[in-house]
DRENKE-730520 format. One line per 2 residues: their letters; for each residue y, x, z of C-alpha. Coordinates in nm, 3 decimals. Each point is the difference from the previous one (the first is absolute). Layout:
BEGIN
a = Y/X/Z; ...
END
This chain:
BEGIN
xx = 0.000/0.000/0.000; 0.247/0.261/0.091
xx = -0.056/0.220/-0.350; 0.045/-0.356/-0.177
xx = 0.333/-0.045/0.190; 0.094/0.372/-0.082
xx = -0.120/-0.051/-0.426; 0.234/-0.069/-0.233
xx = -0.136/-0.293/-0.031; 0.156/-0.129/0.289
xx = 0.302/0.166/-0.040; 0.037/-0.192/-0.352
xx = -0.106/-0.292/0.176; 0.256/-0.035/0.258
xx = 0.261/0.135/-0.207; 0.006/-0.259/-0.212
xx = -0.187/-0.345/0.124; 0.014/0.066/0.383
xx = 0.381/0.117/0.034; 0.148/-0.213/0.214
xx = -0.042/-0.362/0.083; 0.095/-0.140/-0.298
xx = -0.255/0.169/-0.219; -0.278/-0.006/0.242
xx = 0.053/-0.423/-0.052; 0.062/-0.030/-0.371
xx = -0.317/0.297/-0.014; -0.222/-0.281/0.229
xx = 0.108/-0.287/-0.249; -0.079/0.217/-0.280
xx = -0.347/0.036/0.109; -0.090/-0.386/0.136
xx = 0.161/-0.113/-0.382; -0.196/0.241/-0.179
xx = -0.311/-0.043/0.233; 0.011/-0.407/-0.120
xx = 0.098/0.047/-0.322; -0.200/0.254/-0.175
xx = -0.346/-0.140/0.088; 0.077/-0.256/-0.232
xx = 0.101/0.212/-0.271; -0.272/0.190/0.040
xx = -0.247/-0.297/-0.011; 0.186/-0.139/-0.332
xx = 0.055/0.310/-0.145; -0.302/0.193/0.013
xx = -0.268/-0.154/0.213; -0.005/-0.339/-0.202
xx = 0.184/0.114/-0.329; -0.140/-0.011/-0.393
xx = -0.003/0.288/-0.218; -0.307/-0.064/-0.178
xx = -0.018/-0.180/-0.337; 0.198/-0.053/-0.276
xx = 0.229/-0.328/0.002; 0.089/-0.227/0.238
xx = -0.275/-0.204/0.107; -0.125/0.237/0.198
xx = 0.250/-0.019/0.238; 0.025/-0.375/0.009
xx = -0.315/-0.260/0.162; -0.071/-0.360/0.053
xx = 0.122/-0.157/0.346; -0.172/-0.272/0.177
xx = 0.148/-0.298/-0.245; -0.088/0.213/-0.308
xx = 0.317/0.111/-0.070; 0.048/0.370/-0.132
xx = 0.230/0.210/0.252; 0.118/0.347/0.023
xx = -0.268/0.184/0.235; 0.074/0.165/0.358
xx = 0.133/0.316/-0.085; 0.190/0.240/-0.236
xx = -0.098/-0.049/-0.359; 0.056/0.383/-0.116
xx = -0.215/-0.091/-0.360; 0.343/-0.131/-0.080
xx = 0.134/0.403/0.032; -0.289/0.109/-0.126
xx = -0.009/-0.176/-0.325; 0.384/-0.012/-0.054
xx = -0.005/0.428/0.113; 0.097/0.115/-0.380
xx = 0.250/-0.232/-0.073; 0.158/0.049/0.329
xx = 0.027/0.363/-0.104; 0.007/0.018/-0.371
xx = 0.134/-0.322/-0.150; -0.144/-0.281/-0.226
xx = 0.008/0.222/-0.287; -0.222/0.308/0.153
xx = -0.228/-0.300/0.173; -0.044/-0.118/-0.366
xx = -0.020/0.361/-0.118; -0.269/0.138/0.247
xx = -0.023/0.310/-0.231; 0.333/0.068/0.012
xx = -0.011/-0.002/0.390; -0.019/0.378/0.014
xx = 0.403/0.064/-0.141; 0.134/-0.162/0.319
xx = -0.269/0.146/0.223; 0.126/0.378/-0.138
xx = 0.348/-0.046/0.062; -0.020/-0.069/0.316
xx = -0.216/0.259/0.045; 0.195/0.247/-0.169
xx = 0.281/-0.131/0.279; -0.182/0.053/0.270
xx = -0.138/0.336/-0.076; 0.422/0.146/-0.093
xx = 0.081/-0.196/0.306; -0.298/0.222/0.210
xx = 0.078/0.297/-0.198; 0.394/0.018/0.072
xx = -0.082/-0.113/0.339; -0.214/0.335/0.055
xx = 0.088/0.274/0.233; -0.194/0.230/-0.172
xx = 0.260/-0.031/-0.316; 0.252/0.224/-0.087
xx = 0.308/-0.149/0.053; 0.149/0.144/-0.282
xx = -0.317/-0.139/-0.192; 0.002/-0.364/0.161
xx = 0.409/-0.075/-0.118; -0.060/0.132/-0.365
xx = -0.306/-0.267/0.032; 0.204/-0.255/0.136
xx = 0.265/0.024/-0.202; -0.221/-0.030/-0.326
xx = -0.197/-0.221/0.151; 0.334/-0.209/-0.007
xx = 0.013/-0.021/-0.331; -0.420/0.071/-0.114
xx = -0.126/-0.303/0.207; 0.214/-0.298/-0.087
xx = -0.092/0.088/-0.411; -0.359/0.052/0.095
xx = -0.064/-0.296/0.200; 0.184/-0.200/-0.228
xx = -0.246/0.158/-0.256; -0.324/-0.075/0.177
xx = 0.152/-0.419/0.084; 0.094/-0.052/-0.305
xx = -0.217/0.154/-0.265; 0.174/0.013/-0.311
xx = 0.124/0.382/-0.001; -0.362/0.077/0.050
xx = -0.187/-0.205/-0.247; -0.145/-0.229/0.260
xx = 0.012/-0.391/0.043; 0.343/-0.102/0.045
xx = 0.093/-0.155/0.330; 0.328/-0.142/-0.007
xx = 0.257/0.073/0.306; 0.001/-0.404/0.077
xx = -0.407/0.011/-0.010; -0.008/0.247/0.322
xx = -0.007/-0.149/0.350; -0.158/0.036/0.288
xx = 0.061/0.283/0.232; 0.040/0.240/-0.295
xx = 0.315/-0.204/-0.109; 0.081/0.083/0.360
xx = -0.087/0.352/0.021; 0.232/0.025/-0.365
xx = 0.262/-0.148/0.133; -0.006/0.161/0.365
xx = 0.006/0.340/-0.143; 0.200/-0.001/-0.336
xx = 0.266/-0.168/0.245; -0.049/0.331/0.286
xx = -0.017/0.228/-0.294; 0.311/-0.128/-0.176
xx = 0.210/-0.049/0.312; -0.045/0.294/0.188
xx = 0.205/0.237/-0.238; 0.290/-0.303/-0.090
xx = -0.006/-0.064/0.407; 0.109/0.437/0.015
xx = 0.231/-0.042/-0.270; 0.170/-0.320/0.169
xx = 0.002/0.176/0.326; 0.191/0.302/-0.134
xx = 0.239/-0.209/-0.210; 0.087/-0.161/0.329
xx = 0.048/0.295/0.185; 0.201/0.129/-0.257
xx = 0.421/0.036/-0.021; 0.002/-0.081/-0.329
xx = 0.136/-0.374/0.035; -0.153/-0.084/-0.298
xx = -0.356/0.071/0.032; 0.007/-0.139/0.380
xx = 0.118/-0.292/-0.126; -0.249/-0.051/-0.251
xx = -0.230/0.082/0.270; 0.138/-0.235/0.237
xx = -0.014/-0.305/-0.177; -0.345/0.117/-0.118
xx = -0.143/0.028/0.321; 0.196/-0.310/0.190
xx = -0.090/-0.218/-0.278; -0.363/0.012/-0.072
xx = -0.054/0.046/0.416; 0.135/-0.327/0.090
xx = -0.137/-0.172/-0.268; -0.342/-0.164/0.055
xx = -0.279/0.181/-0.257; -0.111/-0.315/-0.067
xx = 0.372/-0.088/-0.161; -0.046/0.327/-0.192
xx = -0.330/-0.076/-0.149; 0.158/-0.354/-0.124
xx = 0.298/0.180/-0.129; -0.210/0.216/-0.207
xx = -0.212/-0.215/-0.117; 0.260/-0.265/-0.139
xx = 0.292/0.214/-0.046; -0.096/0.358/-0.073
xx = -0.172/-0.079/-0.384; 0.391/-0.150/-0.104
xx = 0.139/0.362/0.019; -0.260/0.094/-0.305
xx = -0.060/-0.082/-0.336; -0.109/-0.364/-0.085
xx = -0.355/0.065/-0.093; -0.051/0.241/0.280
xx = -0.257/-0.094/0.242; -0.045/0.199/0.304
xx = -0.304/-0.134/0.186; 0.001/-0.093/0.350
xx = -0.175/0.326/0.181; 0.286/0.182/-0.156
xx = 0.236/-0.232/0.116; -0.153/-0.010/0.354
xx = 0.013/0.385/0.064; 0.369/0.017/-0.139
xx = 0.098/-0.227/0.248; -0.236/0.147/0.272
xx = 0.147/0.352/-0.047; 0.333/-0.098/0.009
xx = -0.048/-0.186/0.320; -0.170/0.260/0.169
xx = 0.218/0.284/-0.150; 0.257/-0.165/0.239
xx = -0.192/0.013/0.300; -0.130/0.359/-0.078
xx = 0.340/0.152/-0.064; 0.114/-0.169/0.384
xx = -0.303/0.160/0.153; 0.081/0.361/-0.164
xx = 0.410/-0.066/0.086; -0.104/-0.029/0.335
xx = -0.197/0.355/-0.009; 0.318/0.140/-0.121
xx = 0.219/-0.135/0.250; -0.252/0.171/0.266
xx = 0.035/0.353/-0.174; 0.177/0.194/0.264
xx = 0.360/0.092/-0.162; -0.050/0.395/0.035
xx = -0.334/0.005/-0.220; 0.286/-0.111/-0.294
xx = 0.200/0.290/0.137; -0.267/0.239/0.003
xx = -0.102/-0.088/-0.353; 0.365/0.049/-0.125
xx = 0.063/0.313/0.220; -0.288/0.131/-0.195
xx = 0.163/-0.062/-0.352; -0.226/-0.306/-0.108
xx = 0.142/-0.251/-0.257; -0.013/-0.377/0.075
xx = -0.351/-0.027/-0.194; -0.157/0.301/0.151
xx = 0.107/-0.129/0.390; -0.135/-0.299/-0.063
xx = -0.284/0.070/-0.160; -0.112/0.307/0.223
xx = 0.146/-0.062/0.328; 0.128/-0.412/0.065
xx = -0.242/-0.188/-0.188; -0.324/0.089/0.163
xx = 0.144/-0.014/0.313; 0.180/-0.343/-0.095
xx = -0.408/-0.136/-0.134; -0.207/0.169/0.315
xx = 0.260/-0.213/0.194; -0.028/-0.316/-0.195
xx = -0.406/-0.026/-0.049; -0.035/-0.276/0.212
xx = 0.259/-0.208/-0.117; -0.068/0.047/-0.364
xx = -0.357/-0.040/0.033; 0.048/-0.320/0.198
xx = 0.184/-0.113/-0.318; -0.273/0.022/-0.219
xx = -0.194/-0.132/0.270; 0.200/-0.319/-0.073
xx = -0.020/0.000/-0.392; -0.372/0.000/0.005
xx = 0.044/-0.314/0.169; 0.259/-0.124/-0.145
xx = -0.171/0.059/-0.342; -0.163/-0.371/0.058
xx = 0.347/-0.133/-0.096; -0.072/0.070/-0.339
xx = -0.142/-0.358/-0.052; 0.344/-0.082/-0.014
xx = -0.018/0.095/-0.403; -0.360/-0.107/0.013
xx = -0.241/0.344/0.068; -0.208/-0.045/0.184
xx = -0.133/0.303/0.235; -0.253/0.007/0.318
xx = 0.145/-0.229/0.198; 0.090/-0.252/-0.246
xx = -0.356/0.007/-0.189; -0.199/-0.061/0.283
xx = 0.231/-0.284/0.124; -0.029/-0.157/-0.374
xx = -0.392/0.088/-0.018; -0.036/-0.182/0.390
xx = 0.158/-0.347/-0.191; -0.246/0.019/-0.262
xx = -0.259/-0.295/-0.002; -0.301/0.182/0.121
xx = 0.146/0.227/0.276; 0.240/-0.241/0.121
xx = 0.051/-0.005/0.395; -0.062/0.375/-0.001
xx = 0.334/0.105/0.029; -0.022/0.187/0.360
xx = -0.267/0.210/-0.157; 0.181/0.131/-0.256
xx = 0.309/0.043/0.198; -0.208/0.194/0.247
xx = -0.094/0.245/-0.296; 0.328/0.025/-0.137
xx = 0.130/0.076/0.324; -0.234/0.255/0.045
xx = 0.126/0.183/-0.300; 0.304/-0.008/0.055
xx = -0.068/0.157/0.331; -0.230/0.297/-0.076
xx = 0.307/0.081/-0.280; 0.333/-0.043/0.263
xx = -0.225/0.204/0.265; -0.064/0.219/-0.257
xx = 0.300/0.071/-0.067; 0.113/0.026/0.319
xx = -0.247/0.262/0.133; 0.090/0.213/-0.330
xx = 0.377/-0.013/0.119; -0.100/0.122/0.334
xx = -0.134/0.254/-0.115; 0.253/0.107/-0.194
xx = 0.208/-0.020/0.287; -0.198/0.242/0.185
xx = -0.069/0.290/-0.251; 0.401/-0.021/-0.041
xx = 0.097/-0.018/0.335; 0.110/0.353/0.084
xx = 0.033/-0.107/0.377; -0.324/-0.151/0.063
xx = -0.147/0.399/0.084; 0.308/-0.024/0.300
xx = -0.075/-0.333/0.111; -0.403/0.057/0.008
xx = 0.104/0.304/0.232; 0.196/-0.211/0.232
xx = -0.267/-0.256/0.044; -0.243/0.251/0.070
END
């Protein structure tokens, strides 16, 4: 008892659910809610759920006057059957061959994403990388989806959906942003009145208005400004008005870094004969990103949620498929399954995300060696 009371463990423990009075009650409450509650979610989710077969019935039988009723517990056939065009679309779910394109891109993501996020990589090595990768990864992806530059099948931007229109719209609008949201921030910084201006009503704009507005704007108003015969499709549509949205956000998060840059670290870089490029560049804008990684990444933590909007201008992506595919005739009534799944998703991807940020914060924190030392 007394090496439990000395673990860290403990120490965790009492920290943070045994504090004071006030935590030790809501911790108590926590436990009788969660000790009524997830018995029954664990009898209708696992212990009396379907998974087996292939359509409905299975999850369905005959009460006492005969009449056919949804059974006990959680029908996860309904996932199960419904799995590729969650992820892929109706156009890959009709295409089973052509499953594979959407499968490699997102494997090719993952693997630059683990590659970049390496230790073991030269850092020199991992920004030439990213910096391609910038540019290489949109064209090939776009490539692999669509089909026509390679001689495959063509599918069409509107024919994706799923969580790959999600995952296309998620990133392409991160990608985009990230280097407008510097430029913005700089602009604003700047003493040039007319590029902080610009920047300004840039930023204030698109932040206070709702992306939801912006997706409508650019879906009605944005094909007047071109030809008549000009059709941009929707996807395009959808990430011009997600980039410009979050560009906004980005470039507050970054402008925020840069107010925190202590003022001699400008001095320093001007003392030692660097040009406005060069101290930024070298010297401010690291410091000005290491200090904004949680609030940028929090952003985009918010456009791949936000990406569900697009059914605004009539995509439809993860969340927005399964609702649809949970109103169809055969699965209807299933809805909390499919919510559960898509929830799910969405998860793993935000905590995802989050744990990568953390650990960005850590291999750039050039105080955490002090601050280990002073625990210790």
């Amino acid at each position: 008892m007394n090496s439990f009371l000395r673990s860290k463990t403990w120490r965790w423990m009492y920290r943070n659910l045994f504090s004071s009075t006030l935590n030790t009650s809501l911790t108590f409450i926590a436990v009788i809610f969660l000790a009524y509650y997830i018995p029954a979610l664990l009898q209708w989710g696992i212990f009396d759920a379907t998974i087996s077969g292939d359509d409905a019935s299975v999850c369905r039988q005959i009460n006492e006057n005969g009449d056919l009723v949804d059974g006990p517990g959680a029908c996860w056939t309904f996932i199960k059957v419904r799995m590729p065009q969650f992820l892929f679309g109706l156009w890959y779910t009709s295409n089973s061959d052509e499953i594979w394109r959407p499968v490699l891109a997102f494997l090719l993501l993952a693997g630059l994403f683990g590659f970049l996020g390496s230790g073991r990589v030269d850092h020199r090595l991992r920004w030439k990388i990213a910096i391609a990768s910038l540019i290489g990864y949109p064209l090939i992806a776009f490539a692999l989806l669509h089909g026509s530059w390679l001689g495959l099948p063509v599918a069409t931007t509107s024919d994706w959906g799923g969580l790959t229109l999600t995952l296309v719209l998620s990133v392409i609008g991160i990608i985009v942003a990230l280097p407008i949201g510097i430029v913005l921030a700089l602009a604003r910084n700047s003493t040039l009145p007319v590029f902080k201006t610009i920047a300004v009503i840039w930023i204030e704009l698109f932040r206070g208005t709702p992306l939801i507005t912006i997706l409508f704007i650019a879906s009605v108003l944005l094909p007047l400004f071109f030809a008549e015969g000009v059709d941009l499709d929707k996807v395009l549509r959808a990430m011009v008005a997600i980039t410009i949205f979050q560009s906004a956000y980005t470039a507050e998060a970054i402008r925020g870094g840069l107010a925190a840059i202590p003022k001699g670290q400008f001095e320093a870089a001007e003392a030692l004969g660097l040009g406005y490029w060069r101290k930024m560049i070298f010297i401010v804008l690291p410091q000005s990103l290491k200090i904004s990684i949680p609030a940028i990444v929090n952003s985009f933590i918010e456009l791949y949620k936000d990406t569900s909007l697009v059914l605004i201008i009539g995509l439809l992506d993860l969340l927005n498929t399964v609702s649809i595919s949970a109103r169809s005739p055969e699965w209807k009534g299933y809805d909390a399954e499919g919510f559960i799944f898509a929830a799910a998703v969405y998860f793993i991807f935000c905590y995802g995300m989050s744990r990568y940020s953390q650990k960005l914060e850590q291999r750039f924190d050039t105080n955490l060696a002090g601050r280990r030392a002073q625990q210790e």
